[in-house]
Residue, then its C-alpha position, 0 to 999 in steps of 0.5 A: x520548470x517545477x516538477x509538478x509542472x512536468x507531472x502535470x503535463x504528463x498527466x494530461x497528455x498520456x494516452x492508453x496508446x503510450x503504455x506497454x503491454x508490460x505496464x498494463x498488465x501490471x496495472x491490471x494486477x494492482x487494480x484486481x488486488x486492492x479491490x479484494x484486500x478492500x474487501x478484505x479490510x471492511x470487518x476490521x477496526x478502523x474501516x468500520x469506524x470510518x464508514x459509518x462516518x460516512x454514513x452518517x454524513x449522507x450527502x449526494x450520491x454519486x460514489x460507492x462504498x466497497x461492499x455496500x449499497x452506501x453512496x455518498x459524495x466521491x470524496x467520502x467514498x474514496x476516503x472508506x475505500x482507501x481505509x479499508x484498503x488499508x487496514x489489512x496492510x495487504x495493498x501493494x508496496x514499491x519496496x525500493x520507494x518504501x511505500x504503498x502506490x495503489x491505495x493513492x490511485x485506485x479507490x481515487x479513480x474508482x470513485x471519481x470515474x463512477x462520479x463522473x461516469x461512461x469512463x472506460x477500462x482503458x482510461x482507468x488503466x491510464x490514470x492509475x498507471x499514472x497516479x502509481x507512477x507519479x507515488x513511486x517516483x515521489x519516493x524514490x528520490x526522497x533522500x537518495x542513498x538514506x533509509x526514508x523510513x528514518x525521516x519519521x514520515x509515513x511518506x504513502x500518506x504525505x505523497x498521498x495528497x498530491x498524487x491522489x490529486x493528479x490521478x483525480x484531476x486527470x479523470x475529471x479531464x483538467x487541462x495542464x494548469x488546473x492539474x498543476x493547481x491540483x496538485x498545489x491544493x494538494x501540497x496545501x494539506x500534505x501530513x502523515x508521520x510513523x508515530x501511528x506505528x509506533x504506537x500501535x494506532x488504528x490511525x496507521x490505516x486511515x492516513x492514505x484515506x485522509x490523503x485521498x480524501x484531500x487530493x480528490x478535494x483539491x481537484x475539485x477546488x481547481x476545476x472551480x477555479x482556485x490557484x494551487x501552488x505552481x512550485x509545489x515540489x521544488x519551490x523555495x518552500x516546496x514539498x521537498x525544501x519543507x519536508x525534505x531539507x532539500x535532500x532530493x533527487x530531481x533526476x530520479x525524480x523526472x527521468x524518462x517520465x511518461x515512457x518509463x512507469x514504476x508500476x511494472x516495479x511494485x510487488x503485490x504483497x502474499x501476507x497481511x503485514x508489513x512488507x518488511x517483515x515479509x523476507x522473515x516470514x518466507x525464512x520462518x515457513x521454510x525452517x517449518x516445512x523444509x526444515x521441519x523445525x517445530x515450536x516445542x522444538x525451540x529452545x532460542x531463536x535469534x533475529x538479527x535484523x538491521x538498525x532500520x528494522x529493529x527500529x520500525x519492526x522490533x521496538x518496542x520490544x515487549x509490544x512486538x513479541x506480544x501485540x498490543x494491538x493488531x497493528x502491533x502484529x502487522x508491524x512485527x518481526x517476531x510475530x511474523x515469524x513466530x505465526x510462520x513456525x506455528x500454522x506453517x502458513x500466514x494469512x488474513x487469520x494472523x493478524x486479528x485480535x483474536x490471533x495477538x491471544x494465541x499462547x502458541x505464537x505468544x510462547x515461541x515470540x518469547x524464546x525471541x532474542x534480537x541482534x544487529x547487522x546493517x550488512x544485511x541491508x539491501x534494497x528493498x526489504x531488509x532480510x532477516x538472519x533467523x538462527x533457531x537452537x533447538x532443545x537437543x542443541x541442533x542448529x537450523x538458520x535461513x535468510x531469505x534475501x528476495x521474498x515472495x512478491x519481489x520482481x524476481x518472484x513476482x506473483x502472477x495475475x493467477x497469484x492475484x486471483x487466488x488472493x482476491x478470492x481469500x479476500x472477497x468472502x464476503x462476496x457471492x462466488x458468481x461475482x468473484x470470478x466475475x470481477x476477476x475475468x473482467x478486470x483481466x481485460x479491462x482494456x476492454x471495458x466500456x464503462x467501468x460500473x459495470x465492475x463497481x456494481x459487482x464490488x457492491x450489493 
């Protein structure tokens, strides 16, 4: 039996009963976090591009825009979401799997449950438990033992398709095999590569919105009736054959599925970039505040970072040490750093087009000199060695190996709030706190529109 198969079954059978108290509240964290970094995206390049879109679309209706009064078809709406949700690179990371879980579940859920409506707190719990689960597990055993980073896929986007497909397909209430021939559908469309980030392209953002957007699409298709792929996964010219060259992993794929759930293993990221620039970041803040290293103080710093990073997050070299973009910044080592030493802290203001000008930051990234040792590879986030020498010939070095965010330092349902506040300005007060309390006990929930009204003006 395909492993689309298994998931299908296991999208139609899993109850709100069947999830532990640890895998509900840390539903309830991702679902909390990525309506603010939604928020906080919707300004930014990309998401502006894509909602008015949108907008000039029309159509019926039925889902909201976050931020808005816009309402148009769920698709759409869960297209504009995801984007915004996006573009700040904000939204949770499983940093085993290499990827973003939430942005392929929640805008899904959101826009589908308000279309479809009276759907409760408890069933979004359950179908965005599900959709993270199913994201996470896809990951993982892609290329078990490899770096995925080097298959050249952005694999948040490429599993997007049919992750996004069961998480909608299970709000609609499909039974097994419409949800099977959902997740075929949604094989049908499966793109989404790393050229983006390389490049520095707006289109890094979009690429979970065009996933969702299709997945939704895909259930849809099948609740009328049309056939998707049965072998979507494991096929002859299955997802993984196709994509994968075979190189998969079925037990990691399928173990102890519907009682084991990745979610509890995603961490929700503190800064607005990259997840693996992050053990960097949290090495440059304590030379800059225990240290009290300062950047007129410098006179070289030395990155030593592995191949995989210097690859993804270093190179090209010139457009790391001075963004050509904001993507650029939010995939860069260098500039992570050199942002922690200058403004002690990272936040939403390091990575705008107006930050890539700052000469301070500019000048402490061109003092930057990379090196190479695979040793420090680990799962998760490859950390960062940073060696600073300073003018009068001190010599200040740090590696963080579990950064803020990790299971070992997780950010607290508290930790969420506070950084759903920093990204939800654009919001009243009022209904800040608000949608915090009432996502802090969504299991209670009659009808989750009562959060959307708050998410909208």
């Amino acid at each position: 039996m395909d492993a689309a198969v298994e998931f299908a079954r296991n999208f139609a059978n899993t109850k709100y009963e069947d999830l532990s108290s640890e895998v509900v509240d840390a539903t309830k964290k991702e679902i909390l976090d990525l309506m603010g970094v939604a928020l906080g995206g919707i300004s930014q390049p990309g998401a502006t591009h894509v909602r008015r879109l949108m907008e000039a679309w029309g159509g019926k209706e039925e889902s909201s825009i976050i931020g808005g009064s816009l309402k148009v078809p769920a698709p759409n709406a869960a297209q504009a979401n995801a984007t915004m949700a996006h573009a700040l690179d904000f939204d949770d990371v499983h940093e085993a799997a290499v990827m973003h879980p939430g942005i392929a579940a929640i805008p899904v859920a959101l826009a589908v449950a308000e279309a479809e409506g009276n759907f409760s707190g408890r069933e979004l719990i359950t179908a965005t438990a599900l959709g993270v689960d199913m994201m996470c597990r896809l990951a993982l055993a892609t290329t078990p033992g490899k770096n995925p980073i080097d298959l050249g896929w952005h694999l948040t986007s490429l599993f997007g398709f049919v992750g996004s497909a069961a998480t909608a397909a299970r709000i609609m209430g499909l039974p097994e095999e419409k949800i099977v021939d959902a997740i075929g559908i949604g094989y049908h469309q499966c793109a989404g590569n790393g050229q983006c980030v390389k490049d520095g392209a707006l289109t890094k953002r979009l690429g979970p919105g065009f996933a969702i957007k299709g997945g939704i699409t895909a259930a849809l298709l099948a609740k009328m009736g049309v056939t998707g792929s049965t072998n979507s996964f494991e096929g002859e010219w299955g997802l993984y054959q196709q994509y994968m060259d075979g190189d998969y992993s079925r037990e990691i794929l399928l173990e102890d599925l519907g009682k084991r759930f990745e979610g509890v293993h995603v961490a929700i990221k503190p800064y607005p970039c990259c997840r693996g620039i992050h053990p960097a970041i949290d090495a440059g803040l304590a030379l800059a505040i225990e240290d009290g290293v300062r950047s007129e103080h410098i006179k070289e710093i030395v990155l030593t970072v592995t191949e995989a990073h210097l690859s993804l997050l270093c190179t090209p070299e010139d457009a790391k040490k001075s963004p050509r973009s904001p993507v650029d910044a939010q995939f860069s080592i260098p500039w992570g750093v050199a942002s922690a030493i200058v403004g002690k802290r990272v936040g939403l203001d390091n990575f705008t087009e107006k930050a890539i000008t700052n000469s301070d930051v500019l000048e402490v990234t061109q003092k930057m000199r990379l090196e190479v040792d695979d040793a420090l590879s680990k799962p998760g986030p490859d950390p960062t060695r940073i060696k600073i020498i300073t003018h009068d010939g001190n010599v200040f070095e740090k590696v963080v190996h579990t950064p803020l965010g990790s299971l070992d330092r997780p950010m607290s349902y508290d930790d969420c709030a506070n950084k759903f506040r920093d990204c939800a300005k654009s919001l009243d007060p009022d209904r800040v706190e608000q949608l915090i309390e009432l996502v802090g006990t969504l299991e209670q929930v009659d009808d989750i529109r009562a959060i959307i009204q708050l998410l909208t003006t």
